[in-house]
Backbone as a printed PyTorch tensor [residue, N CA C, xyz], in Angstrom:
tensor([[[ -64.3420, -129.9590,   20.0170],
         [ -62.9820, -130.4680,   19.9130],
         [ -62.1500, -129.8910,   21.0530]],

        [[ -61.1550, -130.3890,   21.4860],
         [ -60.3330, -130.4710,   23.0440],
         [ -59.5280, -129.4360,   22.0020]],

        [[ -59.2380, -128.4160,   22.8590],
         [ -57.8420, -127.8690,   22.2320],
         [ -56.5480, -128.0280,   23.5960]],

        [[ -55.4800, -127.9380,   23.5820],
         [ -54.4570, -128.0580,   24.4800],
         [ -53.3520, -127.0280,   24.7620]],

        [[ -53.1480, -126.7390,   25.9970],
         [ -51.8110, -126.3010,   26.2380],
         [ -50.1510, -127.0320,   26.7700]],

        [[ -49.5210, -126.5540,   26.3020],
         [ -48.2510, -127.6050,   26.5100],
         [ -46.7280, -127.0100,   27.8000]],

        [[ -46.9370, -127.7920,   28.2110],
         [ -45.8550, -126.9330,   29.0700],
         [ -44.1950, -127.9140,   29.1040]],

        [[ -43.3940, -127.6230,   28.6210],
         [ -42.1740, -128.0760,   29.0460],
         [ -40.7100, -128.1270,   30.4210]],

        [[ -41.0590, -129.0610,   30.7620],
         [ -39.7900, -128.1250,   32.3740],
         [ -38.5420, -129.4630,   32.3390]],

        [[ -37.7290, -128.7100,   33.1450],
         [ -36.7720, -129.9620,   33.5870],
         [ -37.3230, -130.9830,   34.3490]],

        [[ -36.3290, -131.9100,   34.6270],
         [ -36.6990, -132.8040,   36.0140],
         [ -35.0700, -132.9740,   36.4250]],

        [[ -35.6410, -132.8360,   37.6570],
         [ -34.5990, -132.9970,   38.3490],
         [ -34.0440, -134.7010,   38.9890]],

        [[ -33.3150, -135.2710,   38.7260],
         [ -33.7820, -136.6900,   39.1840],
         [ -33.5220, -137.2210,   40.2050]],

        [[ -32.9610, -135.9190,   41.4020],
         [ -33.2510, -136.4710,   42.9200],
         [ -34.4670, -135.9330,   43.2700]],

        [[ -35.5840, -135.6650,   42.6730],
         [ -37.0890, -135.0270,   43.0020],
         [ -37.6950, -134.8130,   41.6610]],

        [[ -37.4670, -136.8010,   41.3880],
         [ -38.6560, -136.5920,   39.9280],
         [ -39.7850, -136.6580,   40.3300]],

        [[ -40.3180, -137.7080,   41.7400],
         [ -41.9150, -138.0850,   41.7740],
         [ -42.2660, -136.7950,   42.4640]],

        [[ -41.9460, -135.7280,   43.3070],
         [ -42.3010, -134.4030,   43.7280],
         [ -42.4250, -133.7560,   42.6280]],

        [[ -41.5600, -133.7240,   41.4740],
         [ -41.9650, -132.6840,   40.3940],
         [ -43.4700, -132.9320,   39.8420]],

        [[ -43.2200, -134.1300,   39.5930],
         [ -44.4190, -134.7690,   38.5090],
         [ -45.3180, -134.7930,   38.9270]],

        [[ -45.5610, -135.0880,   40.4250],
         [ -46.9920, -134.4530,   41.4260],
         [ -47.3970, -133.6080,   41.2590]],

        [[ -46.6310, -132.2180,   41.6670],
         [ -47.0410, -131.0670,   41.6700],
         [ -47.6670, -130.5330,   39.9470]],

        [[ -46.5840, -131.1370,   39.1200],
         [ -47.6840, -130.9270,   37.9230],
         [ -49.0340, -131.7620,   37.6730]],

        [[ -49.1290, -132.6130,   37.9550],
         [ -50.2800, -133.5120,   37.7200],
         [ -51.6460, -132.7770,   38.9120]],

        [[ -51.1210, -132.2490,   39.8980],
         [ -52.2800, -131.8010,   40.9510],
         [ -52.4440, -130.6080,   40.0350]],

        [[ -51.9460, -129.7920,   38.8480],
         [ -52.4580, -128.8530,   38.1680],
         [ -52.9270, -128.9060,   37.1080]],

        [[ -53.2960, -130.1630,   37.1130],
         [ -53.8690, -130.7630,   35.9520],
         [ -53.4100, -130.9500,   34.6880]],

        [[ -52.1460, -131.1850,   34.3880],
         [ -51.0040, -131.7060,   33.7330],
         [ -50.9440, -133.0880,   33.3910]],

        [[ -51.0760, -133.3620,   32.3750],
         [ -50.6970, -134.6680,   32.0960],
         [ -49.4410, -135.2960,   31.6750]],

        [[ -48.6550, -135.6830,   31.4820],
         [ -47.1740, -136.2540,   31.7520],
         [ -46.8250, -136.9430,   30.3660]],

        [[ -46.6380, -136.6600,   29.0770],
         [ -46.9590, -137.1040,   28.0360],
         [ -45.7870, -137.8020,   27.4560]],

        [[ -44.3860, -137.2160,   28.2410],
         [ -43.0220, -137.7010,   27.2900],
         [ -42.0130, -136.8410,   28.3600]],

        [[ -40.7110, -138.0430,   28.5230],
         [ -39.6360, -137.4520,   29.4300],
         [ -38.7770, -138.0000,   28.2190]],

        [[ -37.5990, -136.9360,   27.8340],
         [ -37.0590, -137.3310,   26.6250],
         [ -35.2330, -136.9270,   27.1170]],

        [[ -34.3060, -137.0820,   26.6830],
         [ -33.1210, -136.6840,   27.1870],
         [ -32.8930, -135.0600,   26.6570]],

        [[ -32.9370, -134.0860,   27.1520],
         [ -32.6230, -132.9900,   26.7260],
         [ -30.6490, -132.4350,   26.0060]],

        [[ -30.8950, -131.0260,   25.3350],
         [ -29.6900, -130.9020,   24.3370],
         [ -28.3900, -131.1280,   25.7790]],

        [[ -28.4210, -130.5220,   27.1590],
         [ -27.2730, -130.8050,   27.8290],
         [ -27.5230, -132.0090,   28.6120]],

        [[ -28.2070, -132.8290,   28.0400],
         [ -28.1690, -134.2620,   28.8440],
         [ -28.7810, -134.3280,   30.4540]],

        [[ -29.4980, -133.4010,   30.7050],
         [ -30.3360, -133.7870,   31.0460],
         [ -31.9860, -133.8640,   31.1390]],

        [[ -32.9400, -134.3870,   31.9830],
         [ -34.0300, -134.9980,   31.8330],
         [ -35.0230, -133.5500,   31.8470]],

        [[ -36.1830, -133.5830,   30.5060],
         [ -37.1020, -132.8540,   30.1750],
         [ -38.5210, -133.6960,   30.4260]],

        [[ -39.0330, -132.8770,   30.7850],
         [ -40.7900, -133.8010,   30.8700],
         [ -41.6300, -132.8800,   30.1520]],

        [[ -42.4430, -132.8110,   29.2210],
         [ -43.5120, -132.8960,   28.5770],
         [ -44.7960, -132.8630,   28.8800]],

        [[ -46.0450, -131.7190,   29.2630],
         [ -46.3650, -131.9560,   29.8070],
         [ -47.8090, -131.2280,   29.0220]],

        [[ -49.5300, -132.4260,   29.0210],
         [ -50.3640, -131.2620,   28.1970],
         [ -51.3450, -131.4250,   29.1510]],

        [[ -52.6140, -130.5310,   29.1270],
         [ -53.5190, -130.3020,   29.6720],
         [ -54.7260, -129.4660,   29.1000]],

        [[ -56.0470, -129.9550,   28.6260],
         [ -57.0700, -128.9510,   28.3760],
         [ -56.5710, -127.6190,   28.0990]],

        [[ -57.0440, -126.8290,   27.5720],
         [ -57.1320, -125.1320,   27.7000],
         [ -57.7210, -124.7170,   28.6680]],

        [[ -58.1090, -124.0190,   29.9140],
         [ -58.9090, -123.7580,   30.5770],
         [ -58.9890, -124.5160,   31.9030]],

        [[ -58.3420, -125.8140,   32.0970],
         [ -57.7410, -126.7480,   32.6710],
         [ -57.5430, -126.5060,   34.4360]],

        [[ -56.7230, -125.4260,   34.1750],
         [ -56.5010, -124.8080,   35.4060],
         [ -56.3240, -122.9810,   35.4880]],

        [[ -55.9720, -122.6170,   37.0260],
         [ -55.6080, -120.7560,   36.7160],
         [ -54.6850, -120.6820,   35.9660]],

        [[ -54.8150, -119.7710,   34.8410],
         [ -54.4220, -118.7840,   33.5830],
         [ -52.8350, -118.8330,   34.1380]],

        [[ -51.7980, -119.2900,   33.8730],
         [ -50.0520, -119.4390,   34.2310],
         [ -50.0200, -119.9730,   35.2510]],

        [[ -50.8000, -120.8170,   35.8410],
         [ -50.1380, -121.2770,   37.0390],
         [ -49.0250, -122.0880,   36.9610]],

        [[ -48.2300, -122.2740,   36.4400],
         [ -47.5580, -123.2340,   36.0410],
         [ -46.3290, -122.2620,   35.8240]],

        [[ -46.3680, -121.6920,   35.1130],
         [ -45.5560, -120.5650,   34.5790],
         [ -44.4590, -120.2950,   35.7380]],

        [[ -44.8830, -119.5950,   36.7580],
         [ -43.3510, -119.7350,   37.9610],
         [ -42.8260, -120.6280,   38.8550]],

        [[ -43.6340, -122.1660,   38.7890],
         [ -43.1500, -123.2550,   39.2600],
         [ -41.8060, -123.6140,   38.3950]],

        [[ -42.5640, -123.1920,   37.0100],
         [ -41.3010, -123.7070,   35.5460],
         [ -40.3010, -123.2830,   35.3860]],

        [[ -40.5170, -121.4530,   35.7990],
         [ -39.5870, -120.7060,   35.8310],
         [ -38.1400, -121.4880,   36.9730]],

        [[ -38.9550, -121.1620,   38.2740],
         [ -37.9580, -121.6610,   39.3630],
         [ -37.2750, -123.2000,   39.0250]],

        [[ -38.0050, -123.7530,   38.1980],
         [ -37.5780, -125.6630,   38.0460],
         [ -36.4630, -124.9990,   36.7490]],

        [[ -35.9660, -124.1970,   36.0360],
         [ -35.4470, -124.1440,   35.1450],
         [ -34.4830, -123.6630,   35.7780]],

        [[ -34.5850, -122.3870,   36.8920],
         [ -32.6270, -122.1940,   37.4020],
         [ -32.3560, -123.2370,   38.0440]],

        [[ -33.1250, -123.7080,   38.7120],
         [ -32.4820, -124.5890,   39.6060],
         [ -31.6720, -125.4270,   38.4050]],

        [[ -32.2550, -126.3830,   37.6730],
         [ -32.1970, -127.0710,   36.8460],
         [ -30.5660, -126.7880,   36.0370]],

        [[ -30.5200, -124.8990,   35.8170],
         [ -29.5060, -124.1730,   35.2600],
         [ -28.5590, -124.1930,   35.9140]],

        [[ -28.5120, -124.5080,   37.5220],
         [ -27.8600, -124.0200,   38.7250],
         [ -26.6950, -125.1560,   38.7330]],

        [[ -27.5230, -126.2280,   38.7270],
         [ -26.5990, -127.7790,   38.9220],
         [ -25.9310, -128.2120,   37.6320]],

        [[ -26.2050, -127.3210,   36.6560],
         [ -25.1950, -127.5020,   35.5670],
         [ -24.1860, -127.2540,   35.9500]],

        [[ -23.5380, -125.8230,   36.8190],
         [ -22.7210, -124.9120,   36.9430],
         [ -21.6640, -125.4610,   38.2600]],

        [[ -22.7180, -126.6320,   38.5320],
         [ -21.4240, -127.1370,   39.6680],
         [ -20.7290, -127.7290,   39.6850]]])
């Protein structure tokens, strides 16, 4: 049986098809972009366990989340 990991990030929507690349070249699959609680855009994202290196994902998400935090504030 497949088990999965799930990763959640913003999108930014002057660099949605760059975001969604870079997750998909990490073997990410793109499962649901939904409107997030401050209105803006969340993507959804699953992949195998084992899939890819152990957090790689982890400080792309990090950095996509201030930014993400950043353009609230302007």
């Amino acid at each position: 049986m497949t088990t999965w990991e799930y990763l959640t990030t913003p999108l930014l929507i002057h660099n949605t098809a760059a975001i969604l690349n870079n997750w998909g070249k990490q073997g990410w699959e793109l499962v649901q972009v939904v409107t997030g609680p401050e209105g803006g855009l969340v993507a959804y994202f699953k992949r195998p366990v084992g899939g890819g290196s152990a957090n790689a994902g982890l400080g792309a998400a990090a950095v996509a989340a201030q930014q993400f935090e950043g353009e609230g504030r302007a």
